[in-house]
Backbone bond lengths (Angstrom), bond angles and torsions (degrees), N, CA, C in turn:
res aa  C-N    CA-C-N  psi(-1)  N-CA   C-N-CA  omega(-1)  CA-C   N-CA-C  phi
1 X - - - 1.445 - - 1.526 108.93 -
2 X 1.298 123.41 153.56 1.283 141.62 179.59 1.390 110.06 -59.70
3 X 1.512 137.35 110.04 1.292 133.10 -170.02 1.595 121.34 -79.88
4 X 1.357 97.79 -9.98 1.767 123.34 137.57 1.167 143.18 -30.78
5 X 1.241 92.53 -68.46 1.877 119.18 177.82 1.984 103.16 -90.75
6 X 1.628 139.15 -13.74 0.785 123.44 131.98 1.707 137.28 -64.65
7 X 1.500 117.55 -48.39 1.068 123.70 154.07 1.696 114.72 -16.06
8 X 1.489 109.42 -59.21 1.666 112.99 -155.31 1.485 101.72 -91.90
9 X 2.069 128.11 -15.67 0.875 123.26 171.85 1.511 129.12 -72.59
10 X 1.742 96.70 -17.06 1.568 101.30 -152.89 1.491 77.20 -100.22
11 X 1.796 137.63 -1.74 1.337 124.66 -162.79 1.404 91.34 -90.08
12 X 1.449 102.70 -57.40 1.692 112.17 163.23 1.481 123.57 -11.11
13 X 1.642 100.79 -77.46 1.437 104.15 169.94 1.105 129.03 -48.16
14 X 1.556 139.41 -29.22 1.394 149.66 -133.15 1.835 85.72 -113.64
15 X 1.348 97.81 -42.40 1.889 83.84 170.90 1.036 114.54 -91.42
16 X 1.210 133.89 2.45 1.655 116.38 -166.07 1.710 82.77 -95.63
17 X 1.040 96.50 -28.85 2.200 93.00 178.67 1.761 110.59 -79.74
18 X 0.870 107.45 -11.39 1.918 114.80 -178.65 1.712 82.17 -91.70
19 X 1.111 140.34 -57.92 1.323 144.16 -164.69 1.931 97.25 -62.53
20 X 1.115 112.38 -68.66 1.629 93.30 176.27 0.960 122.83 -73.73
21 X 0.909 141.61 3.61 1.949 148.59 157.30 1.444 87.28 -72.21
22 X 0.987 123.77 -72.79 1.641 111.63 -165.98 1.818 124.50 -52.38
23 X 1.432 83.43 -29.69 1.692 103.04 176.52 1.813 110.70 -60.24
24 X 1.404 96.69 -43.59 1.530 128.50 -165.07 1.841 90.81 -52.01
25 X 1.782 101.43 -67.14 1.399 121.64 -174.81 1.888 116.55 -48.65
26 X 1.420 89.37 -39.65 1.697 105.18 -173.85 1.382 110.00 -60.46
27 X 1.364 112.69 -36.23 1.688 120.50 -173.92 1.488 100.53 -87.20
28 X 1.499 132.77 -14.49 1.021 110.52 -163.37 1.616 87.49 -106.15
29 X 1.338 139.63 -14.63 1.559 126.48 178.11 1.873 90.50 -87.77
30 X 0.916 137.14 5.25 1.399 133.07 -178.17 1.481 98.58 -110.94
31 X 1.102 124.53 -7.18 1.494 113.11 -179.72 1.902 106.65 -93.52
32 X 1.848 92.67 -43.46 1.146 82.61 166.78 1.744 132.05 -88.64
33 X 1.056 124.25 44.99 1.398 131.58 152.36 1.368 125.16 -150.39
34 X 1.404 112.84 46.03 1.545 138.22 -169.19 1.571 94.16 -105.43
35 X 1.482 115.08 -12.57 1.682 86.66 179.70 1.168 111.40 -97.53
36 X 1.810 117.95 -25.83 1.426 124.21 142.86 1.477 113.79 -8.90
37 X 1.127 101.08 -109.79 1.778 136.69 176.52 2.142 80.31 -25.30
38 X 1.299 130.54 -33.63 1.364 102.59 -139.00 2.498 75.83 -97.70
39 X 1.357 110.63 -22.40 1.420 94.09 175.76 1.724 112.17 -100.99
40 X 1.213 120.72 15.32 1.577 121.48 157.54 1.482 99.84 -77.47
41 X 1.420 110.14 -54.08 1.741 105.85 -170.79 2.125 98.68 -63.08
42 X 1.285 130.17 -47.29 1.420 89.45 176.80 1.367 120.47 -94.80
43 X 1.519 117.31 26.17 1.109 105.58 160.29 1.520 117.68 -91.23
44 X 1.146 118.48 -23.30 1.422 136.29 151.27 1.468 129.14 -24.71
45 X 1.991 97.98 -58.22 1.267 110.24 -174.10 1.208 119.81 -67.14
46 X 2.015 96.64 -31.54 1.852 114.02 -166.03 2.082 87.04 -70.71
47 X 1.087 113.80 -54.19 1.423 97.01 177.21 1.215 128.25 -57.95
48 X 1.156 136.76 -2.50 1.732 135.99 155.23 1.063 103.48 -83.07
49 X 1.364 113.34 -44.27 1.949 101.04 175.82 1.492 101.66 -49.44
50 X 1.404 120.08 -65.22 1.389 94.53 -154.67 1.521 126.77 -91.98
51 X 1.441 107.54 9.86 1.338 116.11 158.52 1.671 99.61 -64.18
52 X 1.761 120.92 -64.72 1.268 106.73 -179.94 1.587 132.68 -52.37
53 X 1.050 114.33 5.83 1.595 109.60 -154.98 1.830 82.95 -156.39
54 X 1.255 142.10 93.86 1.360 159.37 174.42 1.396 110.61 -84.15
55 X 1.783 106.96 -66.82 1.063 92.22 178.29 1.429 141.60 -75.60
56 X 0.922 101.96 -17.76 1.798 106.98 150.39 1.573 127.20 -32.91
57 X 1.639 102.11 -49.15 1.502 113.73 157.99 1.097 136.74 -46.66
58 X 1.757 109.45 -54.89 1.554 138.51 158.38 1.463 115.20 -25.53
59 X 2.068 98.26 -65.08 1.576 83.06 -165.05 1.484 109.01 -101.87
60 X 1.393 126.73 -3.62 1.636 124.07 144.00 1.608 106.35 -38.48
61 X 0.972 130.05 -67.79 1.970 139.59 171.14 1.800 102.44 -24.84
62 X 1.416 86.72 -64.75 1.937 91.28 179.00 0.935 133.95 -84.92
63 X 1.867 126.31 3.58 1.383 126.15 165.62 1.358 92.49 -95.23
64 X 1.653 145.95 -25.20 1.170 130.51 161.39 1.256 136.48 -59.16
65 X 1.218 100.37 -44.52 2.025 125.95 163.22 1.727 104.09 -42.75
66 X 1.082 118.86 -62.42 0.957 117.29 173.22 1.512 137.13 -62.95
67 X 1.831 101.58 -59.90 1.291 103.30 167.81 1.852 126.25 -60.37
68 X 0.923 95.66 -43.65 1.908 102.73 171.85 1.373 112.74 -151.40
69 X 1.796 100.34 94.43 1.301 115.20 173.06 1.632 133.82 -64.91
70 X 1.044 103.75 -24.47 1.816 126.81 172.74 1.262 86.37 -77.06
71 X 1.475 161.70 -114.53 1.144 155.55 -167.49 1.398 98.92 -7.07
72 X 1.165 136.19 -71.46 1.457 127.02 -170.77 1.109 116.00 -82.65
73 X 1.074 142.22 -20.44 1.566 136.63 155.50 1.665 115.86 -49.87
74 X 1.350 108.96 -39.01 1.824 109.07 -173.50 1.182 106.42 -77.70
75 X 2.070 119.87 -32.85 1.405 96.57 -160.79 1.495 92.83 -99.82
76 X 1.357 119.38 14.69 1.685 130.52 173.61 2.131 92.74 -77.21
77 X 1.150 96.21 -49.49 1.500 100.38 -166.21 1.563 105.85 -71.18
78 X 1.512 125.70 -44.93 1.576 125.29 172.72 1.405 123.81 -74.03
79 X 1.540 114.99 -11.61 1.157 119.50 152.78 1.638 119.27 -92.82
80 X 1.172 130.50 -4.82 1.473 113.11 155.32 1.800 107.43 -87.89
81 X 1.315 116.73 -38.16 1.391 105.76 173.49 1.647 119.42 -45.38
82 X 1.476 128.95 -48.14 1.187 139.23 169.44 1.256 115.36 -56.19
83 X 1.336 114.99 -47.98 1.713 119.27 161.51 1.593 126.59 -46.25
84 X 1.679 107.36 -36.83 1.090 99.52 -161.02 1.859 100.32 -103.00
85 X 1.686 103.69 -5.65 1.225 96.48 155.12 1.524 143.59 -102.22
86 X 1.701 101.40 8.28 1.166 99.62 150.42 1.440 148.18 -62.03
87 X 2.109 90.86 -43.56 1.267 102.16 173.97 1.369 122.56 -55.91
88 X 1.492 106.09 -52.75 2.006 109.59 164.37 1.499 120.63 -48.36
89 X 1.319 107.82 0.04 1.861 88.59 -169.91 1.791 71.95 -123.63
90 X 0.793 144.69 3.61 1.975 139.64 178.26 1.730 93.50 -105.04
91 X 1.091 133.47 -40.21 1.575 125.41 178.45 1.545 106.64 -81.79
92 X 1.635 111.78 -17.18 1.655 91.67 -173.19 1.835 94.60 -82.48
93 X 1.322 110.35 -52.85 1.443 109.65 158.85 1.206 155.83 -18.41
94 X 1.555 113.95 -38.79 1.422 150.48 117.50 1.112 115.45 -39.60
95 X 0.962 170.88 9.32 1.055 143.55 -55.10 1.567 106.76 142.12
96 X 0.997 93.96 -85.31 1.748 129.25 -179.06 1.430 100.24 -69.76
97 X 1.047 116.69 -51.41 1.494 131.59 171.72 1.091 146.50 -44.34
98 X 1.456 97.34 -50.31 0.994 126.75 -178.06 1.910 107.88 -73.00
99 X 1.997 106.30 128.05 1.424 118.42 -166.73 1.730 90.75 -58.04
100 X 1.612 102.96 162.75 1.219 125.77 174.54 1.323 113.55 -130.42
């Protein structure tokens, strides 16, 4: 046989086995951050729900509003504080970023 065409078989082989070892490795750093990836996807989903379904939001808002207004006033107030420091820490970022 052509010491050629062994040469290029046994090179063949030698990656197709570096290739499933790596495959081997790939599933195992994907296994461990699949539960990640697995609560973005329903946190994802819960946000299409409630884009689709608002008023549901609405009157959850107004049996709280009503029933315990101090409860919804604070986390009304720590959620605009968090809001309004996201936007400042995304424009300083932008910011920085942004070509000159």
């Amino acid at each position: 046989m052509n010491p050629k065409i062994v040469e290029l078989a046994l090179k063949k082989q030698r990656l197709q086995l570096q290739a499933a070892a790596q495959r081997v490795r790939i599933l195992h750093a994907i296994e461990s951050v699949s539960p990640a990836f697995g609560a973005a996807d329903k946190l994802r989903s819960a946000l299409g729900w409630a884009r689709a379904h608002p008023e549901v939001l609405v009157g959850t808002g107004i049996v709280v509003l009503v029933a315990r207004p101090r409860f919804l006033f604070r986390w009304a107030k720590r959620g605009f504080f968090i809001w309004e420091g996201v936007r400042r820490l995304r424009s300083a970022i932008e910011s920085r970023l942004a070509p000159r």
